[in-house]
C-alpha positions as CSV (number, residue, x, y, z in Angstrom):
1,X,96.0,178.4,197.0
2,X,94.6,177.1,193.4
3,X,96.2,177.9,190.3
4,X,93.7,180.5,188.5
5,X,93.2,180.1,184.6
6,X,92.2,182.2,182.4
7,X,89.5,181.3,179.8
8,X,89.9,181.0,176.2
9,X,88.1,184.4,175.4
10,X,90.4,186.1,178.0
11,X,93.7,184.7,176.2
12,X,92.3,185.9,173.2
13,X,92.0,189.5,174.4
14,X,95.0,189.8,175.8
15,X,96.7,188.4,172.2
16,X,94.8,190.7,170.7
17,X,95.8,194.0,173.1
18,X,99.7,193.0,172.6
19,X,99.0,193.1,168.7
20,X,97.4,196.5,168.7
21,X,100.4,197.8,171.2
22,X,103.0,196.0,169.0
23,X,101.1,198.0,166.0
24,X,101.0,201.2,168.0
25,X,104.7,201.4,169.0
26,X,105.4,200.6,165.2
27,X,103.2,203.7,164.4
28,X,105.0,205.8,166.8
29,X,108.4,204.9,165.6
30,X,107.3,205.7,162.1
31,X,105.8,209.2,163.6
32,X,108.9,210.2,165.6
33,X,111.2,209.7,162.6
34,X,108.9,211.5,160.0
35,X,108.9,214.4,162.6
36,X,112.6,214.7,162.9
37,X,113.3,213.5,158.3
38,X,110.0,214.3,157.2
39,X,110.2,213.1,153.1
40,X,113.7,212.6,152.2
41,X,114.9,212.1,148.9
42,X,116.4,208.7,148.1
43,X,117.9,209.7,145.0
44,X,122.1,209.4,144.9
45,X,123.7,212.4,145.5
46,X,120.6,214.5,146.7
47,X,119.2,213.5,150.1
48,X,116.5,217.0,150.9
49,X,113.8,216.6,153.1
50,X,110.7,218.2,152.8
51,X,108.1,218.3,155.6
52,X,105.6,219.2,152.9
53,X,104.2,215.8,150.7
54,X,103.5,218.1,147.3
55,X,106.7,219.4,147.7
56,X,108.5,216.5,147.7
57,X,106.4,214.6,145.0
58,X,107.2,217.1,142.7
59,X,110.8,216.8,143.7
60,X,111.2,213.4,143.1
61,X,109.1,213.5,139.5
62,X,111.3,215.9,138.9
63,X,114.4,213.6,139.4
64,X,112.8,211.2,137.2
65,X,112.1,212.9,134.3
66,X,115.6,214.1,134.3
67,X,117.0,210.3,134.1
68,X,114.4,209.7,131.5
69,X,115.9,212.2,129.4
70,X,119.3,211.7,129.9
71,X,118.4,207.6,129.8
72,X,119.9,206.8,133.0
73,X,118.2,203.8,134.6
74,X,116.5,205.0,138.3
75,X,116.3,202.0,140.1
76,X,118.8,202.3,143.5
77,X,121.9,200.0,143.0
78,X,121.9,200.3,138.9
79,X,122.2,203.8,137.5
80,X,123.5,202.6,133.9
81,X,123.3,205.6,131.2
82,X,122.4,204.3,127.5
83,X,123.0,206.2,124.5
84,X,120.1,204.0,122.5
85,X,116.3,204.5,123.7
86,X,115.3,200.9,122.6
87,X,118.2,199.5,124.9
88,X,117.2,201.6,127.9
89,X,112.8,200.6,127.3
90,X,114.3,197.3,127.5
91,X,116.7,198.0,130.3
92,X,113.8,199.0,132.3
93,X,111.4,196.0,131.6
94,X,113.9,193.6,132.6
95,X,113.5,195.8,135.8
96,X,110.0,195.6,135.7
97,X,109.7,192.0,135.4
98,X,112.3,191.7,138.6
99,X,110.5,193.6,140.6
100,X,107.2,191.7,139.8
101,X,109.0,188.4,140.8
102,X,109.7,189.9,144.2
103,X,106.4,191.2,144.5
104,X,104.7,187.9,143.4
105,X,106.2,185.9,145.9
106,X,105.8,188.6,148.0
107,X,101.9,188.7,147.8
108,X,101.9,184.4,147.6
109,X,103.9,184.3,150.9
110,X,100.9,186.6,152.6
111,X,97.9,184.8,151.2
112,X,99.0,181.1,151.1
113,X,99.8,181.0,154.9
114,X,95.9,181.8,155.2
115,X,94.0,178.8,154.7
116,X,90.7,180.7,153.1
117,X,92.1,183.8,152.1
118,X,92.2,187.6,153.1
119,X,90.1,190.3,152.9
120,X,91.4,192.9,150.5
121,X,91.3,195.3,153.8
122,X,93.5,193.1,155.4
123,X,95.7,191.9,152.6
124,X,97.0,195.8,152.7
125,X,97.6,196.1,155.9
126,X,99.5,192.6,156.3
127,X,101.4,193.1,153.3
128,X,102.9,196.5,154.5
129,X,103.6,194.8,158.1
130,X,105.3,192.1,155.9
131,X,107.3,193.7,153.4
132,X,107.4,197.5,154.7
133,X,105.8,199.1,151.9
134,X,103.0,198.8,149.5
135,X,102.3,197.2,146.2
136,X,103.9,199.7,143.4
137,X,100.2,199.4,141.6
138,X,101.2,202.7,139.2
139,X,104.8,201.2,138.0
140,X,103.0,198.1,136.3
141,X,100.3,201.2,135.0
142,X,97.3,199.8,137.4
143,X,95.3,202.9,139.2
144,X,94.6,201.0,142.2
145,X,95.9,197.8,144.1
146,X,92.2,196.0,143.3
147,X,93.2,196.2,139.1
148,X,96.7,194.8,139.9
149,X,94.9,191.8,141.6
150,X,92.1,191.5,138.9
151,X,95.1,191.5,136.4
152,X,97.3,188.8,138.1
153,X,94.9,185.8,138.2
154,X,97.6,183.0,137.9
155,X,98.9,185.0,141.3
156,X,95.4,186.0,143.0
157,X,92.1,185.0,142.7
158,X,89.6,187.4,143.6
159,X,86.1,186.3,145.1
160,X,83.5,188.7,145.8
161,X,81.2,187.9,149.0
162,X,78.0,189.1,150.8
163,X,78.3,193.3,151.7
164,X,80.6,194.3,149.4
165,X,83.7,192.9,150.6
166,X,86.5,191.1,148.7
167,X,88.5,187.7,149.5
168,X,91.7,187.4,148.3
169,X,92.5,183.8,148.1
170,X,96.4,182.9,146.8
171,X,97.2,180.7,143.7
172,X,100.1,178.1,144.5
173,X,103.0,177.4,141.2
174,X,105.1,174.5,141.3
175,X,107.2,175.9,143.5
176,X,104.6,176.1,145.8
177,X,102.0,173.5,145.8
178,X,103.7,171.6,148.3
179,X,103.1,174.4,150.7
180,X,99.6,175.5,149.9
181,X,98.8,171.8,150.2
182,X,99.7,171.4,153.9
183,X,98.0,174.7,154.3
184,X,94.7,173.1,153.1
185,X,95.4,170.0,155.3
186,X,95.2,172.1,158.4
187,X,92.5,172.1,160.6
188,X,90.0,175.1,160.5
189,X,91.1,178.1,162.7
190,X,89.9,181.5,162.4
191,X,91.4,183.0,165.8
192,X,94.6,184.6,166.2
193,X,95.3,188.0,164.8
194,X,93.1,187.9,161.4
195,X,90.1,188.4,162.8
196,X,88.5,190.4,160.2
197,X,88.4,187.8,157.8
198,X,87.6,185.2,160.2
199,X,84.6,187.1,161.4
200,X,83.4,187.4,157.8
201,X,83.6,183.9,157.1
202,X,82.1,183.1,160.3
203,X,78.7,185.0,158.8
204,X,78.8,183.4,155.1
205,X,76.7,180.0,154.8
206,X,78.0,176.8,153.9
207,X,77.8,177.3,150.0
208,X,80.3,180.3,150.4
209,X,82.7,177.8,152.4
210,X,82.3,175.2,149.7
211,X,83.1,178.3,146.5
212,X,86.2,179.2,148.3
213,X,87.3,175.9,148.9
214,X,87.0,175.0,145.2
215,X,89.0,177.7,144.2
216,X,91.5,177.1,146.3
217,X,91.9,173.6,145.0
218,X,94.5,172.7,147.4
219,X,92.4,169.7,149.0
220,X,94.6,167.0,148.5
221,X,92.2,164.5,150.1
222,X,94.7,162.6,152.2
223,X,94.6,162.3,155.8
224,X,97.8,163.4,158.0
225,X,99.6,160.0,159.5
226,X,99.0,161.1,163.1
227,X,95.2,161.2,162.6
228,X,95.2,157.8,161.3
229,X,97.5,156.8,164.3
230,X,95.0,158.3,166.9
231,X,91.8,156.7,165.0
232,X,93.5,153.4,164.9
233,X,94.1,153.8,168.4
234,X,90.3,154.3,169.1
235,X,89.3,151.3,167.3
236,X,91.3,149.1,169.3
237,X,90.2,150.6,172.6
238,X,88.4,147.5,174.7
239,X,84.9,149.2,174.7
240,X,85.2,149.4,170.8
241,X,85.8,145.6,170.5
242,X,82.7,145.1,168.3
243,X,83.7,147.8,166.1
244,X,82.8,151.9,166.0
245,X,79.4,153.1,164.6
246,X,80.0,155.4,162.4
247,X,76.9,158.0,163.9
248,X,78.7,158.0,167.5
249,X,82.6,158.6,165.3
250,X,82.6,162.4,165.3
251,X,81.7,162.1,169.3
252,X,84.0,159.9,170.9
253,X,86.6,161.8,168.9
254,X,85.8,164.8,170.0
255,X,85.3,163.5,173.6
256,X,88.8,161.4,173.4
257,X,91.4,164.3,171.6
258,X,89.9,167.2,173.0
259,X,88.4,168.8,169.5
260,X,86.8,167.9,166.5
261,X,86.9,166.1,163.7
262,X,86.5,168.6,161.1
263,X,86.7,165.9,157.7
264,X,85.7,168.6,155.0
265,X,88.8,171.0,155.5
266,X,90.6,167.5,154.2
267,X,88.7,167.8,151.3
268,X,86.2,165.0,152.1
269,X,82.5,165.8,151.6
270,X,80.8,163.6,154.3
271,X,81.9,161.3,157.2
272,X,81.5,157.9,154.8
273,X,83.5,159.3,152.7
274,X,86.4,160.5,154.8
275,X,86.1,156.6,156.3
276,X,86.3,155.0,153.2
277,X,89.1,157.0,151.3
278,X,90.9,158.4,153.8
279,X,91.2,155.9,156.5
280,X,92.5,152.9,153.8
281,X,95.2,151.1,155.6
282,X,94.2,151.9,159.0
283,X,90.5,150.8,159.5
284,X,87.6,149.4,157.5
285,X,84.3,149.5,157.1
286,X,81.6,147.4,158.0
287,X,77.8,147.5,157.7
288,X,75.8,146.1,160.7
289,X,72.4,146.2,160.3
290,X,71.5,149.6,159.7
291,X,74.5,151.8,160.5
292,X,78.2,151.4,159.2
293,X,80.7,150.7,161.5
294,X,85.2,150.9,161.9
295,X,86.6,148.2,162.7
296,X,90.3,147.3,162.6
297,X,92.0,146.2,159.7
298,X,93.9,143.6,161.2
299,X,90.2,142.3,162.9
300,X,88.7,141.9,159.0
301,X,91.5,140.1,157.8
302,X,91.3,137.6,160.4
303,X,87.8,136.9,160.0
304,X,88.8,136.4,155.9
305,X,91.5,134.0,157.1
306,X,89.4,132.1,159.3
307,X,86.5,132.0,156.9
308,X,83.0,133.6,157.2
309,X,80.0,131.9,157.0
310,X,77.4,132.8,154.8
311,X,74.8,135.4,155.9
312,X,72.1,133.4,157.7
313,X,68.8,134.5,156.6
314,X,66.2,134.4,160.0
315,X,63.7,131.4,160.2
316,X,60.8,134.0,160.1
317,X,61.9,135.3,156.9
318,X,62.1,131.9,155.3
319,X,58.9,131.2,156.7
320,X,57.5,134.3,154.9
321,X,59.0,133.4,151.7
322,X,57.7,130.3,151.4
323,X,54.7,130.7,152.5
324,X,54.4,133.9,149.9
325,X,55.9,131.8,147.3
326,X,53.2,129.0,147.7
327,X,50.5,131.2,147.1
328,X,52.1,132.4,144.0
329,X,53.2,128.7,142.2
330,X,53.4,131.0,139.1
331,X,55.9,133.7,140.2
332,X,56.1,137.2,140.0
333,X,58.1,140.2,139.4
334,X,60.3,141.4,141.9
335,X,58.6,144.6,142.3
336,X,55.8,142.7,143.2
337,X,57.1,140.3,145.6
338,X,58.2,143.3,147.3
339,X,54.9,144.2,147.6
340,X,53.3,141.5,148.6
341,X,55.6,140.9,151.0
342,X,55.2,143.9,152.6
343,X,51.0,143.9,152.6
344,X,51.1,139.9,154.3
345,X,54.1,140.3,156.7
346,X,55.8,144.2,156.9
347,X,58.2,146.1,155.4
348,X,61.2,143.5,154.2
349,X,64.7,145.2,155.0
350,X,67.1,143.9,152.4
351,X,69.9,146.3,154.2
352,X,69.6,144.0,157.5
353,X,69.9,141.0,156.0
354,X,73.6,142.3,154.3
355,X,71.9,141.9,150.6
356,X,72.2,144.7,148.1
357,X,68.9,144.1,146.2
358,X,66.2,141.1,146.2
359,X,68.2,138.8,143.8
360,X,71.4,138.6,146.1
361,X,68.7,137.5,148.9
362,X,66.7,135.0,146.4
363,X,70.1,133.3,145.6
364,X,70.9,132.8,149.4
365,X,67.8,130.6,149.2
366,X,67.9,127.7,146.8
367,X,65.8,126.0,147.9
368,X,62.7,128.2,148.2
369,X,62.5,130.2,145.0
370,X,64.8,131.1,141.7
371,X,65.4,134.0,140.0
372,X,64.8,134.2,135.9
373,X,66.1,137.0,134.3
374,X,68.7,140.3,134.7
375,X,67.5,143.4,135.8
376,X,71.1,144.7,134.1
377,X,70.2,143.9,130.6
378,X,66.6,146.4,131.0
379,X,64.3,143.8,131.6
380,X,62.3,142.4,135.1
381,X,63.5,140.0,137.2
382,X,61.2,136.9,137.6
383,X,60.7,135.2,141.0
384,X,59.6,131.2,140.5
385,X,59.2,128.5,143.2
386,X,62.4,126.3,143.3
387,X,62.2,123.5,140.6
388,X,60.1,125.6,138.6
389,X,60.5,124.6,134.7
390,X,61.0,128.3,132.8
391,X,63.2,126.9,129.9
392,X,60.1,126.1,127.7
393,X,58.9,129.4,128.1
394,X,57.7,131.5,125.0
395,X,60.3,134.8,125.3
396,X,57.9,137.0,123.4
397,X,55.9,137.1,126.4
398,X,56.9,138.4,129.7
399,X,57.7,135.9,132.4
400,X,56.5,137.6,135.2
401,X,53.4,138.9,133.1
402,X,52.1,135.4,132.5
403,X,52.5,134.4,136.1
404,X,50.7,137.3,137.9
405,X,48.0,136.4,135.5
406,X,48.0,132.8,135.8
407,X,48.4,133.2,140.1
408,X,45.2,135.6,139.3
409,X,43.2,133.1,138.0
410,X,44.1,130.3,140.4
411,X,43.1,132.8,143.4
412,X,39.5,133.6,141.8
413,X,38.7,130.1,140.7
414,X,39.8,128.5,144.0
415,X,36.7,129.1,145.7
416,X,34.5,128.4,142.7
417,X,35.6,124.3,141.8
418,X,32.7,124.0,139.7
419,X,33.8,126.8,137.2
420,X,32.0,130.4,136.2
421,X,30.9,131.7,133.0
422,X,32.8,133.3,131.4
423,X,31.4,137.1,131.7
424,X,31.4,136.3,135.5
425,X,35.1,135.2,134.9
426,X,35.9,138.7,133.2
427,X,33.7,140.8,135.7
428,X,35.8,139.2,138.4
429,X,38.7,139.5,137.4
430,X,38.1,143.0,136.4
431,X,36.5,143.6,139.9
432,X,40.0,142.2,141.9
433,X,42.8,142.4,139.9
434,X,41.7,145.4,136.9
435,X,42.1,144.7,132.9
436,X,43.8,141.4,131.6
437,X,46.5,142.2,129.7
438,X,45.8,140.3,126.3
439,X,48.0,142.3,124.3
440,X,50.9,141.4,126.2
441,X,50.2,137.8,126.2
442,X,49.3,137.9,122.6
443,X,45.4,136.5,123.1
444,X,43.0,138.2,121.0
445,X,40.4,137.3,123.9
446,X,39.8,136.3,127.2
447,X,38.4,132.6,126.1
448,X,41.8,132.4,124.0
449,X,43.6,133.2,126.9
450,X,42.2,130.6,129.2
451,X,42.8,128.0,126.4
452,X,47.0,129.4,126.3
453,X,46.9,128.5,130.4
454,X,46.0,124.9,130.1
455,X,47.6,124.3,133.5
456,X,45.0,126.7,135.3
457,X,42.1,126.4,133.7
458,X,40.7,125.5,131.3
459,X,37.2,126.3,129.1
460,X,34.5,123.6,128.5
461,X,30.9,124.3,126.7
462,X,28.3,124.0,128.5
463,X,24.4,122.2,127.0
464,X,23.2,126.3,126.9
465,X,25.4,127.2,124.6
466,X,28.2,129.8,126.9
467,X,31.8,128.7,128.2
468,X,32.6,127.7,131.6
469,X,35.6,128.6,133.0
470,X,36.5,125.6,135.3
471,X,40.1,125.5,137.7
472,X,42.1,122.5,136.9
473,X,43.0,119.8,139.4
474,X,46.5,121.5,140.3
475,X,46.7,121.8,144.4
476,X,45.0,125.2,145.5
477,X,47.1,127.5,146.5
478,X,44.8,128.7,149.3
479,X,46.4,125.5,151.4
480,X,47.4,127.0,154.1
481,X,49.8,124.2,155.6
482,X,53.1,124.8,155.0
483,X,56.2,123.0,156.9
484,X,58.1,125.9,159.2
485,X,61.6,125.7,159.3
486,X,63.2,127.1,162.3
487,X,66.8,129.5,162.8
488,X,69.2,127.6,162.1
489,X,67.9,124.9,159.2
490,X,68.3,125.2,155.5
């Protein structure tokens, strides 16, 4: 016959019935003496009980205002008798600051061993279970265990949440920090017999989470060694050969341990992040294509021994780039060749190709086009042809500005050999490309300008008196015949 097992929910219950029987039987205990004592007197040499709680309050004040006046200290083991009232105010703070010792560690030892904290509700009831009595709020002069808390914030800090309920969350000293820090490095669980406060939590949002966390403070941000040991044996499994993607991480963690990888109660804020800092020493990360990737650390360094080769950049792309660059013999700015790019061939992915911006993927190709300029020191990168000449340039003017300009001119004239006036020159240009920009080239007009351009066009005077604007004999750069390169050629 089968072994039957009980589910999680059922093993919860029954934890749960024991707790409140444990609880019970407690109660009863405390009911059965009471009954048979009522209130005694703990005071030396008295010991009445009274069955009636006035009575025996005002038995016991009574007791104490008789020590006051004689000055006899009232706490149980001490009972020294002073003839000074300075010496016995002072003999009684020293108590006071004794007792708040105990009942600091007392109160640390309840909430520190709870990951997010305890309701105030709760903290009550687990202190008393803990210790076996209450907080003494009225012999620190507090009217009610909340001020005591408000008043201690290097002990407790006090968050307010959603429904009027408040979350006690403890504050670690040196002597404790170790602790609270493996606390924080624990994985979430809100079962077990706190279920108050783990229901609460369970109805806050995120940003709630995320406040409580922060005044904690105890994420330390470090990753326990037999995490690192289980992820480093995951990488290494066969089917992982080419390395883990990052998206399908969380998954086969899950899938292999048995529960999940829960990176934020580490104190890491997103998956990359938990890969990158927290897994240094036992994996690595690698971006393929689109997604990132694990991959062993011993796998990385052997590809650095054996020396990579240079990212390849696809024949297609080559193609593109050279076709893109011969109709600009001018250059551009790098905001426009991404744009043209992008309207002639499609959308050009510089994360596939393993380049961080356009001027890493310009220098992987030497021999196709150069880039003029540094984007780091606030100005625009230039994209020329390869042997392009930009030494003798004139820096007051803009690179890039001149050669959109000058590639303008060469595509309007190209179809026109013979040359245009010059206000059907203007009106074109206008018409494809929108003003010139004389004032940043310095022209006072557009006939000056085509006389600064010599090597596009230039401006001859016709017998009727008006300027012709005529291409020079430079190779047009509507030639469509340029030499393809395949894969695997430079």
């Amino acid at each position: 016959m089968g072994t039957d097992y009980k589910s999680k929910q059922e093993l919860e219950e029954e934890d749960w019935a024991r707790y409140r029987k444990k609880q019970q039987d407690i109660f009863q205990r405390k009911q059965a003496r009471f009954e048979a004592e009522g209130f005694k007197c703990k005071t030396e040499g008295c010991g009445k009980s009274f069955f009636d709680f006035n009575q025996w309050q005002i038995h016991v004040t009574k007791h104490q205002d008789d020590l006051k006046a004689a000055m006899i200290c009232n706490q149980p083991k001490c009972g020294k008798k002073f003839d000074n009232r300075k010496a016995y105010n002072e003999h009684c703070e020293t108590h006071k600051v004794e007792l708040k010792a105990r009942i600091v560690n007392s109160i640390r030892a309840v909430l520190m061993y709870n990951k997010h904290g305890l309701l105030l509700e709760v903290f009550e009831q687990e202190y008393r279970g803990m210790v076996g009595k209450p907080i003494p709020y009225k012999f620190f002069g507090f009217t009610c265990m909340y001020d005591l808390l408000v008043g201690w914030p290097e002990v407790v800090e006090v968050t307010h949440l959603g429904g009027g309920q408040v979350l006690l969350i403890g504050v670690p000293d040196k002597n404790t920090e170790h602790i609270a820090k493996m606390v924080g490095n624990q994985r979430d669980n809100r079962e077990g017999f706190n279920r108050r406060t783990g229901q609460m939590l369970a109805r806050v949002g995120a940003e709630v989470i995320h406040k409580i966390e922060k005044v904690s403070g105890r994420k330390s941000r470090m990753v326990p060694e037999f995490m690192k040991k289980q992820i480093e044996q995951l990488i290494e499994l066969d089917m992982f050969e080419a390395g883990l993607f990052l998206s399908e991480f969380q998954q086969v963690y899950e899938q292999e341990f048995g529960y999940p990888l829960d990176f934020r109660s580490y104190g890491f804020f997103s998956l990359e992040d938990f890969s990158f800092h927290g897994l240094q020493g036992s994996a690595t990360m690698s971006l393929d294509g689109f997604s990132w990737k694990l991959l062993p650390v011993v796998q990385v360094h052997q590809e650095c021994v054996n020396g990579g080769q240079p990212t390849r950049i696809p024949g297609e792309v080559r193609n593109n780039i050279k076709k893109l660059m011969k109709e600009n013999p001018f250059g551009m700015s790098q905001t426009s060749f991404m744009r043209n790019y992008e309207n002639w061939f499609g959308y050009l992915n510089l994360r596939q190709l393993r380049c961080k911006d356009l001027v890493e993927l310009i220098c992987l190709l030497p021999d196709l086009c150069v880039a003029v300029g540094s984007s780091s020191e606030g100005g625009e990168v230039t994209v020329l042809p390869a042997g392009e000449d930009s030494e003798h340039h004139d820096h007051t003017v803009p690179l890039h500005v001149l050669g959109e300009v000058k590639n303008n001119i060469l595509h309007l004239l190209q179809a026109n050999p013979a040359g245009v006036s010059l206000d059907c020159f203007v009106k074109g240009y206008e018409g494809y490309y929108g003003c010139l920009p004389l004032d940043k080239l310095g022209c006072v007009d557009v006939l000056g300008l085509c006389r600064a351009v010599p090597d596009v066009c230039e401006a001859r005077l016709v017998e009727a008196g008006e300027y012709v604007i005529v291409p020079v004999g430079r190779e047009q750069a509507g030639d469509n015949r340029v030499e393809m390169v395949d894969d695997g050629g430079e």
